[in-house]
C-alpha positions as CSV (number, residue, x, y, z in Angstrom):
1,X,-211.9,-140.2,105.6
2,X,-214.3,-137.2,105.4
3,X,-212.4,-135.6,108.2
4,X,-209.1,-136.0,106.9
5,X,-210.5,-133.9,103.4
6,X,-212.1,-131.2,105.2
7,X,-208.7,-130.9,107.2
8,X,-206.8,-131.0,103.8
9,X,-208.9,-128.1,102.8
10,X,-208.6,-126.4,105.9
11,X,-204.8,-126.4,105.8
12,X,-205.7,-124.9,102.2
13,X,-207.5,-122.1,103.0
14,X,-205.1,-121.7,105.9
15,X,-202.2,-121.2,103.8
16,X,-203.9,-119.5,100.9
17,X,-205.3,-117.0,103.7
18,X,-202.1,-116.6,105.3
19,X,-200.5,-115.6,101.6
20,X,-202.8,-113.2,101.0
21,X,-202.4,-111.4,104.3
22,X,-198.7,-111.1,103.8
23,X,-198.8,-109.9,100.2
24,X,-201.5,-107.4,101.6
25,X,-199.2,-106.4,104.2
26,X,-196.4,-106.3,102.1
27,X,-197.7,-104.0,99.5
28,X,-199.4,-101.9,102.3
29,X,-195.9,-101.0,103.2
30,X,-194.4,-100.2,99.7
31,X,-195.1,-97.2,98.0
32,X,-197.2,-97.7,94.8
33,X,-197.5,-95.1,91.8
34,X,-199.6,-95.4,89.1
35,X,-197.8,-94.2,85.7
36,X,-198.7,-94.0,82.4
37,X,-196.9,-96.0,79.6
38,X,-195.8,-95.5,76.3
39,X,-193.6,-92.2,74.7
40,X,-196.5,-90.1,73.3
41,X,-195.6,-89.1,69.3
42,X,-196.3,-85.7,67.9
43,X,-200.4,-84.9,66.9
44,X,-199.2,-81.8,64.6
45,X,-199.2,-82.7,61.2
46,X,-195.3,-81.1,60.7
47,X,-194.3,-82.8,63.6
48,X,-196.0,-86.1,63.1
49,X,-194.0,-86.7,59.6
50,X,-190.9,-85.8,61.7
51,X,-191.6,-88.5,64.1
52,X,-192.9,-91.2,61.7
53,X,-189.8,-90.3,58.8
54,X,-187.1,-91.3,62.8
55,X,-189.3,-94.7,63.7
56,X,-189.0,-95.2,59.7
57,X,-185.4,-94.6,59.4
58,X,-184.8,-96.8,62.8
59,X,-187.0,-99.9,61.6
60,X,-184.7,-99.8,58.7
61,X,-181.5,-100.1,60.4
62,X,-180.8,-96.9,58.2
63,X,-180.3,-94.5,61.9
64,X,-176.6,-93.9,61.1
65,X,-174.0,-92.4,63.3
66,X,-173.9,-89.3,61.6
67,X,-177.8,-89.1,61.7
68,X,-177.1,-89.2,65.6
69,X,-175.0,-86.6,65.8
70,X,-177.3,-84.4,63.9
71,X,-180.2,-84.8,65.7
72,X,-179.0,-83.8,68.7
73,X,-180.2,-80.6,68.7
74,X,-182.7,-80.2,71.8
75,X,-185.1,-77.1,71.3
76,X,-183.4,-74.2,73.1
77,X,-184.0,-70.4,72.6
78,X,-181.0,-68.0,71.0
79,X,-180.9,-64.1,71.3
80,X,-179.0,-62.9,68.1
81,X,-177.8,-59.7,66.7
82,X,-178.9,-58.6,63.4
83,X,-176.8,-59.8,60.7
84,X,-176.3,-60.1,56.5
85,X,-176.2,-63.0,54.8
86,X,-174.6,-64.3,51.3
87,X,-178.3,-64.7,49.0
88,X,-176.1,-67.8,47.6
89,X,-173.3,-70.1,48.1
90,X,-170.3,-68.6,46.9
91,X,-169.5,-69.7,43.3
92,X,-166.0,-71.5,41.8
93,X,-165.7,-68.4,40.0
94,X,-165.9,-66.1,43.0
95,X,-163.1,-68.3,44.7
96,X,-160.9,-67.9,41.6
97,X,-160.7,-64.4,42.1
98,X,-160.7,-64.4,45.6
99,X,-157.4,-66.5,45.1
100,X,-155.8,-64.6,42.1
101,X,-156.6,-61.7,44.0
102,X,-154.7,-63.3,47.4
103,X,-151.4,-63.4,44.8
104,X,-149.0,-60.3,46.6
105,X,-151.4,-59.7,49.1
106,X,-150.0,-59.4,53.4
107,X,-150.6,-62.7,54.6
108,X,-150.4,-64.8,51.5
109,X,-146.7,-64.1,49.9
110,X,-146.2,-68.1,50.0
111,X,-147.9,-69.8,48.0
112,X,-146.6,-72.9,50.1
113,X,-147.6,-72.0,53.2
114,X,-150.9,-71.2,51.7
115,X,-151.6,-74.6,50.2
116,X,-154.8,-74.4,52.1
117,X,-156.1,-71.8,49.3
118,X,-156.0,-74.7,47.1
119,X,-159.6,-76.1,46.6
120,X,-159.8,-79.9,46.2
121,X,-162.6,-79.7,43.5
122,X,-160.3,-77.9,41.4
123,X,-158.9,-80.1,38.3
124,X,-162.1,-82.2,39.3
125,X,-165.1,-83.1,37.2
126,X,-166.9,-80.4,38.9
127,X,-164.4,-77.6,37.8
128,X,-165.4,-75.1,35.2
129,X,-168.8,-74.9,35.9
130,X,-168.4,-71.7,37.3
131,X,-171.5,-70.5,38.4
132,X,-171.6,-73.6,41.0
133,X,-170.9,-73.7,44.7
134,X,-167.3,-73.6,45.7
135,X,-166.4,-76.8,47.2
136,X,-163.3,-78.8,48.4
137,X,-162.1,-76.2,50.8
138,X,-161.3,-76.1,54.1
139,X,-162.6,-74.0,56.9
140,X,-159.3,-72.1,57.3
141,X,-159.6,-71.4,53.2
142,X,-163.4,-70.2,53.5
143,X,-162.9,-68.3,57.0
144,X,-160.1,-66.3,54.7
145,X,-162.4,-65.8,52.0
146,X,-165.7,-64.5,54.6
147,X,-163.2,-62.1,56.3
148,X,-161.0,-60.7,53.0
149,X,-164.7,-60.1,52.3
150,X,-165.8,-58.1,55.2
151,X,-167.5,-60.7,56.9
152,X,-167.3,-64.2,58.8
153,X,-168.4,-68.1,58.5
154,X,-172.1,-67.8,60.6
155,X,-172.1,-69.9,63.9
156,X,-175.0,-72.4,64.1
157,X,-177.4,-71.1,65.5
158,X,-177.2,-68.0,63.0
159,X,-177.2,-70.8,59.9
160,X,-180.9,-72.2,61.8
161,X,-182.2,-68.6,62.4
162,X,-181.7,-67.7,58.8
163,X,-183.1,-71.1,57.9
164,X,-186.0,-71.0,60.0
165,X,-187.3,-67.7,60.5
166,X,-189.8,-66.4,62.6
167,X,-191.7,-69.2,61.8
168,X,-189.4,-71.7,62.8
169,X,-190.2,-73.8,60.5
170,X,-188.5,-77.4,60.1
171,X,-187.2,-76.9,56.4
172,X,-186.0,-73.1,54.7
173,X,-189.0,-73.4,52.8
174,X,-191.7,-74.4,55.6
175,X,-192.7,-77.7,57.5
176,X,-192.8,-80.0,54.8
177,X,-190.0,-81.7,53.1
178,X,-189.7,-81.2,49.5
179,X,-187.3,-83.0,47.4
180,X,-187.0,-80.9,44.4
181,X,-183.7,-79.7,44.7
182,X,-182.5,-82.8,44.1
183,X,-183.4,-83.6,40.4
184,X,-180.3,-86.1,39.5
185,X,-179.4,-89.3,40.0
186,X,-175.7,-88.0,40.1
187,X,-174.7,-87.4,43.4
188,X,-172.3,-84.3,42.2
189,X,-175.3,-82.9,39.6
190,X,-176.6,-82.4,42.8
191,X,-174.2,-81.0,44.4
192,X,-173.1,-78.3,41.3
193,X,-176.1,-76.5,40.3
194,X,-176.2,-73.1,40.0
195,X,-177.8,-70.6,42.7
196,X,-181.5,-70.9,43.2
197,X,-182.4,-73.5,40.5
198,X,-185.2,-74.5,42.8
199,X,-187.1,-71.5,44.3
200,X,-189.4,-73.5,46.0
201,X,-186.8,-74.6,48.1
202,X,-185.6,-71.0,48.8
203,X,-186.2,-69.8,52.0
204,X,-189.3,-66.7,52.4
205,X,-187.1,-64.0,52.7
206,X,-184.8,-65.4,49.4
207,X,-182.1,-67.3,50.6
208,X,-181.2,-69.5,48.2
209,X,-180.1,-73.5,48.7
210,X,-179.6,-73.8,52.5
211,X,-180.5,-77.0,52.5
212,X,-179.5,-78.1,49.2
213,X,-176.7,-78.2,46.5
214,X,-173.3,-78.5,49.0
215,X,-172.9,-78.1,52.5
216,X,-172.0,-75.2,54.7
217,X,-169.5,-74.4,56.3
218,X,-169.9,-72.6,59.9
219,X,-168.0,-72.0,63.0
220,X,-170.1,-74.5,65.1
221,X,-172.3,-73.6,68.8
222,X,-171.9,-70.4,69.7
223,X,-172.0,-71.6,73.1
224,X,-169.9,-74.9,72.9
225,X,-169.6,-76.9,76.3
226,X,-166.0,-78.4,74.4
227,X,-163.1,-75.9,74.6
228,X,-161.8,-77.7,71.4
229,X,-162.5,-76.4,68.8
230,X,-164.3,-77.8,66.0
231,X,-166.4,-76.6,63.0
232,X,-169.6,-77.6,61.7
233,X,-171.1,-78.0,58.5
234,X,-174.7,-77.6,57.9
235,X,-177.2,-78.5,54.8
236,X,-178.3,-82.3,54.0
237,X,-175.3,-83.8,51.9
238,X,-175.8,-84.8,48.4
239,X,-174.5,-88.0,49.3
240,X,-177.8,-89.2,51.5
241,X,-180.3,-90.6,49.5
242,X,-181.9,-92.1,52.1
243,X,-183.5,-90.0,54.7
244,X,-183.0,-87.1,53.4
245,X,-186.3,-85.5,54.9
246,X,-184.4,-85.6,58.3
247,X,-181.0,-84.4,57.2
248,X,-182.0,-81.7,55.3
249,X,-183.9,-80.6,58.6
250,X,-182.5,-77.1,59.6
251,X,-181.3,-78.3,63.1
252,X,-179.7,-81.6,61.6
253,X,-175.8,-80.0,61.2
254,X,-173.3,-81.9,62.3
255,X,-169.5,-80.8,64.2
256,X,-166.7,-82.1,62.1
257,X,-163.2,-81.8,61.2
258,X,-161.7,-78.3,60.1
259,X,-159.2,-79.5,57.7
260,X,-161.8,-81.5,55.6
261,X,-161.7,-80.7,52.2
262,X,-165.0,-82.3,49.9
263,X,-166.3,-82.0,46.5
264,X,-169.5,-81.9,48.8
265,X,-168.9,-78.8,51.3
266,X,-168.7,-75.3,50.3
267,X,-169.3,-71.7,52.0
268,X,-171.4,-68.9,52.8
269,X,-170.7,-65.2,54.5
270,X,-172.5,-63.2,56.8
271,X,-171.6,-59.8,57.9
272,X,-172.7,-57.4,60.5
273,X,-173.4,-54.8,57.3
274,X,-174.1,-55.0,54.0
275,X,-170.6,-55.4,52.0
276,X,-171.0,-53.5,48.7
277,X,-167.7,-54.8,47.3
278,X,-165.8,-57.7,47.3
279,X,-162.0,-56.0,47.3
280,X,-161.7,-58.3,43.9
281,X,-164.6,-57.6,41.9
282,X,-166.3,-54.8,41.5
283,X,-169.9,-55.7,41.8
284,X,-172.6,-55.4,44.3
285,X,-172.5,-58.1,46.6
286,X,-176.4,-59.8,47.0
287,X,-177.5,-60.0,50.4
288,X,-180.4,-60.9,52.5
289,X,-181.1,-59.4,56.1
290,X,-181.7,-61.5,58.9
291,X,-183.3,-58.9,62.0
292,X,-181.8,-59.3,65.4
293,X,-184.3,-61.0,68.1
294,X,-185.2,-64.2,69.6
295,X,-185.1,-67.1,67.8
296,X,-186.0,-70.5,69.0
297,X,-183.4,-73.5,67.6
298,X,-183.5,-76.9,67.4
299,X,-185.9,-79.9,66.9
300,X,-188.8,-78.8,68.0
301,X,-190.2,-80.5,71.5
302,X,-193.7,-81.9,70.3
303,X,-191.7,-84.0,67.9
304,X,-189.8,-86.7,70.2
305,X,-188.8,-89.7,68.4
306,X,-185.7,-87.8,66.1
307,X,-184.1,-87.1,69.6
308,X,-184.9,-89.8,71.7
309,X,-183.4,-92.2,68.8
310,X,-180.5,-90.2,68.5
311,X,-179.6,-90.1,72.2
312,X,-180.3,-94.0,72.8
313,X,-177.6,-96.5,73.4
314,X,-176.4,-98.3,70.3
315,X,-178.8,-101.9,71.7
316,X,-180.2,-104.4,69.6
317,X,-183.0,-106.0,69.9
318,X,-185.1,-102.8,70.9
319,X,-188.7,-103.3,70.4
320,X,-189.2,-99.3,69.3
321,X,-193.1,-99.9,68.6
322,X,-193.4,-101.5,71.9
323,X,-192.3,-98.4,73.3
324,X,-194.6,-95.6,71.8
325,X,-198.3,-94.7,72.9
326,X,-200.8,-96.4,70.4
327,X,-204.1,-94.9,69.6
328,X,-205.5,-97.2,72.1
329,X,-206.6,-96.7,75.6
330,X,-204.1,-95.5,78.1
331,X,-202.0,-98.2,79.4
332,X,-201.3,-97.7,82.7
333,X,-198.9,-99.6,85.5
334,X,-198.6,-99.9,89.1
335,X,-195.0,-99.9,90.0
336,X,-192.7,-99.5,93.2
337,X,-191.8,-95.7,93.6
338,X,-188.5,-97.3,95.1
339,X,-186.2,-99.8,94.9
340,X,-186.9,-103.0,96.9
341,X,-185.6,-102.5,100.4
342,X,-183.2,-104.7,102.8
343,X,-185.6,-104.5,105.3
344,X,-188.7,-105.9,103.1
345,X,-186.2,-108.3,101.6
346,X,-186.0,-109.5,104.8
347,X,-189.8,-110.2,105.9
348,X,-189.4,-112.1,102.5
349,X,-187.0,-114.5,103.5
350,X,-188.4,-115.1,106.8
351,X,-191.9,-116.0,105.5
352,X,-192.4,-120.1,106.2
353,X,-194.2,-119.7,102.6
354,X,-191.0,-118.9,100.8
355,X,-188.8,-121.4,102.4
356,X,-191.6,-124.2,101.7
357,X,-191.0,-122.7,97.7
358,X,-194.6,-121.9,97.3
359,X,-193.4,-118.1,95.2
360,X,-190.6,-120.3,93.4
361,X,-190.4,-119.8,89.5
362,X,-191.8,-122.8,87.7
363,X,-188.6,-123.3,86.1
364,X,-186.5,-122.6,88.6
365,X,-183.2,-125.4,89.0
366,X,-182.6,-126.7,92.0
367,X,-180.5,-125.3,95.4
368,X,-181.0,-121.8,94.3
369,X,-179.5,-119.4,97.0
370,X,-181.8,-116.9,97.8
371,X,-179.9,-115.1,100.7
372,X,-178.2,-112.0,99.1
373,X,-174.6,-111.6,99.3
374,X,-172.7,-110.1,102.1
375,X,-176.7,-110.3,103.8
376,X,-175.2,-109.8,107.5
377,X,-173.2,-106.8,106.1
378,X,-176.5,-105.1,104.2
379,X,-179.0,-105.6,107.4
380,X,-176.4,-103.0,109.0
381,X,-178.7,-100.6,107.2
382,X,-182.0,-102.0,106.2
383,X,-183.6,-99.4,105.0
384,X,-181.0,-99.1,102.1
385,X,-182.1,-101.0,98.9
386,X,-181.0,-104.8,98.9
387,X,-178.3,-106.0,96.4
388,X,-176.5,-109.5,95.7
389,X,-179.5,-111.7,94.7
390,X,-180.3,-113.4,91.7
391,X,-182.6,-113.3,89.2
392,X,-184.4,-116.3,90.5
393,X,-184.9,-114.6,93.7
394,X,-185.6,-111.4,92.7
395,X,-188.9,-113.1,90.6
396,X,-189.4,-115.1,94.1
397,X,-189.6,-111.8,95.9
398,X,-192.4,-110.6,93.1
399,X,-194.4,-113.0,93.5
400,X,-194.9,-113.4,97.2
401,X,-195.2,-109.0,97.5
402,X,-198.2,-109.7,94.7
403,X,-196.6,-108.4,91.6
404,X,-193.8,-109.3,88.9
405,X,-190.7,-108.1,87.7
406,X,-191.4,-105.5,84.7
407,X,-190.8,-106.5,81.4
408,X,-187.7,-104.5,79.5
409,X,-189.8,-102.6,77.4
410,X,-191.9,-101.2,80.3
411,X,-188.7,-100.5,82.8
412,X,-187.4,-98.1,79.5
413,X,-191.2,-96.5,79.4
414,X,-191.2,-96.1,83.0
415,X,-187.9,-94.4,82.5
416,X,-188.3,-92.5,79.4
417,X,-191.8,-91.5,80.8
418,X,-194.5,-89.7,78.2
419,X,-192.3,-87.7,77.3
420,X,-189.4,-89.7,75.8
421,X,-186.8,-88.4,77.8
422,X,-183.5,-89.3,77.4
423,X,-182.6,-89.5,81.2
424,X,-185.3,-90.5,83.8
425,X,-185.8,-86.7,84.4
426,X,-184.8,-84.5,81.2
427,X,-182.9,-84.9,78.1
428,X,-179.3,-83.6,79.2
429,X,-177.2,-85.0,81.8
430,X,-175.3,-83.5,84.7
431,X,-173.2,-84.6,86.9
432,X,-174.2,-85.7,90.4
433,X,-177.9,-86.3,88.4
434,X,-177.4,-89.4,89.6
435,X,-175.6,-91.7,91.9
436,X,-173.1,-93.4,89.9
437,X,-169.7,-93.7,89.6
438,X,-168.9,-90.4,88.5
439,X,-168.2,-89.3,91.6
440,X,-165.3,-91.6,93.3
441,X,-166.8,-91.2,96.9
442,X,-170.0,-92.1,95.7
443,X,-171.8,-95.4,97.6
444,X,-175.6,-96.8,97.4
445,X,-177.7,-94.5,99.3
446,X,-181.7,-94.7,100.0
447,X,-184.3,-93.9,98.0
448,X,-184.8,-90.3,96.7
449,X,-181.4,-89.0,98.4
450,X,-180.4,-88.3,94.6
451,X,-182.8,-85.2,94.0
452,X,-182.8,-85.2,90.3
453,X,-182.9,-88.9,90.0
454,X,-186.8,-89.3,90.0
455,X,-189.4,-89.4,86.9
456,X,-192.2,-86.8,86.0
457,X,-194.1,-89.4,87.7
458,X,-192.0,-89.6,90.6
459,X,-190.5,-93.2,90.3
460,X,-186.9,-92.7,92.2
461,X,-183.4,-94.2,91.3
462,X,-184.1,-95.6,87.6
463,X,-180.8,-94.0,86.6
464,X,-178.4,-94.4,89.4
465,X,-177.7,-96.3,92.7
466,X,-178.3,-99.9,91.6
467,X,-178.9,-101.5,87.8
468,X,-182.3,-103.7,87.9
469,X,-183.8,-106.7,86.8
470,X,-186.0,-107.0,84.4
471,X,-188.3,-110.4,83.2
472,X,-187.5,-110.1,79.8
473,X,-185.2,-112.7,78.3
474,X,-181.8,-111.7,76.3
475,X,-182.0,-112.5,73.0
476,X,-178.3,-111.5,72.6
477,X,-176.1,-114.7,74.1
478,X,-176.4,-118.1,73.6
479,X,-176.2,-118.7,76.9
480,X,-179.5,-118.3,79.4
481,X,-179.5,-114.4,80.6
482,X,-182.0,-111.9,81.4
483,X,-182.3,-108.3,80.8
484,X,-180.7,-105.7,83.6
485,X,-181.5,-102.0,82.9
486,X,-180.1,-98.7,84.4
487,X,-176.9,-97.4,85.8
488,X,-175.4,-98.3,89.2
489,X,-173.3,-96.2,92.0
490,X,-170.3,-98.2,90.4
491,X,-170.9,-97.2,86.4
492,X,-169.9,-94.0,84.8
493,X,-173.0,-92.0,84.3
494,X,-173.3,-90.0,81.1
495,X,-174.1,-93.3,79.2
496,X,-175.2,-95.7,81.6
497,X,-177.8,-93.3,83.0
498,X,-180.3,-92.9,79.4
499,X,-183.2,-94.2,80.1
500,X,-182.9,-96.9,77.6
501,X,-179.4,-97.9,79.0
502,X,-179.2,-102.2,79.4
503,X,-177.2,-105.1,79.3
504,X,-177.4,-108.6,79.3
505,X,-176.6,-110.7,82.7
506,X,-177.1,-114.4,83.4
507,X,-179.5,-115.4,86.0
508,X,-177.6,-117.3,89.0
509,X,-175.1,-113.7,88.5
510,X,-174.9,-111.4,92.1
511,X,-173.5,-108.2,92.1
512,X,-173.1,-105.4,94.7
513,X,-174.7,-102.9,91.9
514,X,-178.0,-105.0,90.9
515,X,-181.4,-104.6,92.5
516,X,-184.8,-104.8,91.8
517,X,-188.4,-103.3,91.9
518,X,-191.5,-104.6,91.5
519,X,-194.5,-103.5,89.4
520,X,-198.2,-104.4,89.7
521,X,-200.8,-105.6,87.3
């Protein structure tokens, strides 16, 4: 009997030898990269309330739609000419005259076709109290107003240089929110208080309630990608309670509807020089000088979360704190520079080891196919990455090359990288940044052919030419499904290509656009 145990052992070792030999040769043939984990939040003081008021806001489930869209605002630098601005909102009274005044003038004989000219605030609650912002008129009503006055509605990136200064700070008044100017309870108190009732919300140079009492009117980006038109309205509406450190953020304005008319939205002029009389009143016009120069726009780039969060696909169930750099060591994982292969797909099949089901999942059911689909098709090209297999296979495969499949949270950290990207290599997207289906000739190519496609840390392909598996459960259906993130040569890109892009696909599913890499512990 003794030499029948010391034969049982040898077999053993023999097999346990000849595993570790194929993983070693395996991995010897895949390119490993060491990256670091986590999106690193802001160590200014400014910045670090920035960041900690997004994850605050997000952990809530108060990041709205409209707090999206304002906070897309990467930092970007503006060359401006010198330009005057309006020291205050311009009052109810001042738009009485301006429209008493319009009565006989060129341009406004009809008082029908002019119905614009009527504000919506006017017969409202808010009415009478003259010396309060102009509100419910349109942009066509307060464009007519700026330009009757010598001047025009400021574009955004004027209303953010005026607002920031040289300083560029967050706030008109510096880096750190104050909530003074919002004293009442009543969300149109708030909104009808006269010019500069809180100084210490006035901006250095004394521009008065830019973030405060109604919002602004303005002509939107001067250098909009959309040829249709729209305006934008900047200031943090009296409306938000919530979160208002982050909408009353200079950058935070938001593109919108010209013919909106609000108790909540008034106007502002600028002018290229100072207007010393309004054509219906004869009084000297208050006015603030905003030098010509440089001026840097935007959220500012140590501060990551507010953007990140506003460019990530509506998901649930993302773990946000699992995503962010603690205070801790550096956490740091091994991971495939490149997509599994065909070709090393193939030594994996043809190892005795696997077929025996020594690298099977624990849990796996029964008759599980791990041949991929259309496998005589795909060895055409082998050095192309392999598609068509399950997840059950895919986790095989991890096993026996010495790794695992990366959990969700670390596939979107390897993809948002330190830096919280919102694509695998930058914030905006492009087309052709990716392979993806934006381009209708597009087909799976090998890895790195896509030269933009690749992470600070070099990892290729997290954004286009095949989706991936992850091995984190779905917690979203019923039924049993795992976690597949990234886009594919068959997806549209703009969306499918953020780094945080996912979606929720049963196990036993194969698909022409789903891959896999592996990473290492």
């Amino acid at each position: 009997m003794r030499w029948q145990l010391a034969l049982a052992v040898l077999v053993v070792l023999l097999i346990i030898g000849a595993s570790t030999t194929l993983i070693n040769v395996n991995r010897a043939e895949t390119e490993v990269l060491t990256v670091n984990l986590g999106i690193e939040t802001a160590k200014s003081p400014a910045a670090g309330r920035l960041d900690a008021a997004a994850i605050s806001a997000y952990e809530r489930n108060q990041f709205s739609n409209e707090l999206r869209h304002r906070l897309q605002k990467p930092r970007r630098s503006i060359e401006l000419s010198g330009f005057v601005v309006d020291e205050c909102e311009v009052t109810q009274l001042q738009w009485e005259q301006f429209v008493e005044w319009t009565s006989g003038q060129p341009g406004f004989e009809s008082a029908e076709e002019n119905a614009w000219l009527q504000s919506r605030s006017s017969g409202h609650r808010v009415a009478g109290r003259l010396t309060s912002p102009a509100s419910g008129v349109n942009f066509k009503g307060a464009s007519a107003y700026c330009s009757a006055a010598g001047g025009r509605l400021p574009f955004a990136e004027e209303f953010e240089a005026m607002a920031s200064g040289w300083n560029q700070s967050l706030y008109p008044w510096g880096n750190e929110y104050r909530g003074d100017a919002w004293p009442f309870n009543s969300v149109l108190r708030n909104a009808a208080q006269s010019c500069g009732a809180h100084p210490s919300t006035s901006t250095p140079s004394g521009i008065h309630d830019l973030a405060s009492n109604v919002m602004e009117w303005g002509q939107g980006a001067m250098y909009a990608d959309d040829d249709a038109f729209q305006a934008s309205i900047h200031g943090a509406p009296a409306a938000r309670r919530s979160n208002r450190e982050l909408y009353a953020l200079n950058s935070a304005w938001l593109l919108t509807s010209p013919s909106l008319k609000s108790h909540y939205v008034g106007f502002r002029c600028v002018y290229a020089k100072h207007p010393l009389i309004l054509p219906w009143r004869r009084r000297v016009q208050q006015v603030v000088n905003v030098p010509a120069g440089s001026y840097d726009v935007g959220l500012p780039e140590e501060a990551r979360m507010p953007l990140f969060l506003a460019n990530m696909p509506p998901l649930q169930g993302v773990k946000l704190r699992e995503l962010i750099k603690d205070e801790g060591p550096t956490n740091e994982l091994a991971v495939d520079r490149c997509e599994v292969s065909r070709a090393a797909f193939q030594k994996f099949l043809n190892d005795p080891l696997v077929r025996l089901g020594l690298f099977n999942n624990e849990n796996q059911p029964q008759a599980v196919e791990f041949t991929p689909l259309y496998w005589s098709e795909q060895l055409e090209d082998n050095n192309l990455p392999v598609y068509g297999i399950n997840w059950w296979a895919a986790d095989a495969y991890a096993r026996w090359a010495g790794g695992r499949l990366p959990s969700v949270e670390e596939w979107r950290q390897l993809a948002a990288g330190v830096q919280g990207y919102t694509y695998p290599w930058g914030m905006t997207y492009e087309e052709k940044s990716a392979r993806n289906g934006d381009d209708a000739q597009a087909k799976l190519g090998k890895c790195g052919q896509t030269t933009a496609d690749h992470t600070v840390a070099g990892v290729n392909d997290l954004a286009g030419n095949l989706s991936e598996w992850t091995r984190s459960l779905s917690s979203q259906n019923s039924n049993l499904a795992m976690w597949v993130q990234g886009g594919n040569w068959l997806l549209p890109g703009v969306d499918t290509a953020k780094s945080m892009f996912g979606r929720a696909v049963p196990l036993m599913h194969r698909s022409k656009s789903i891959g896999f890499r592996v990473v290492y512990d």
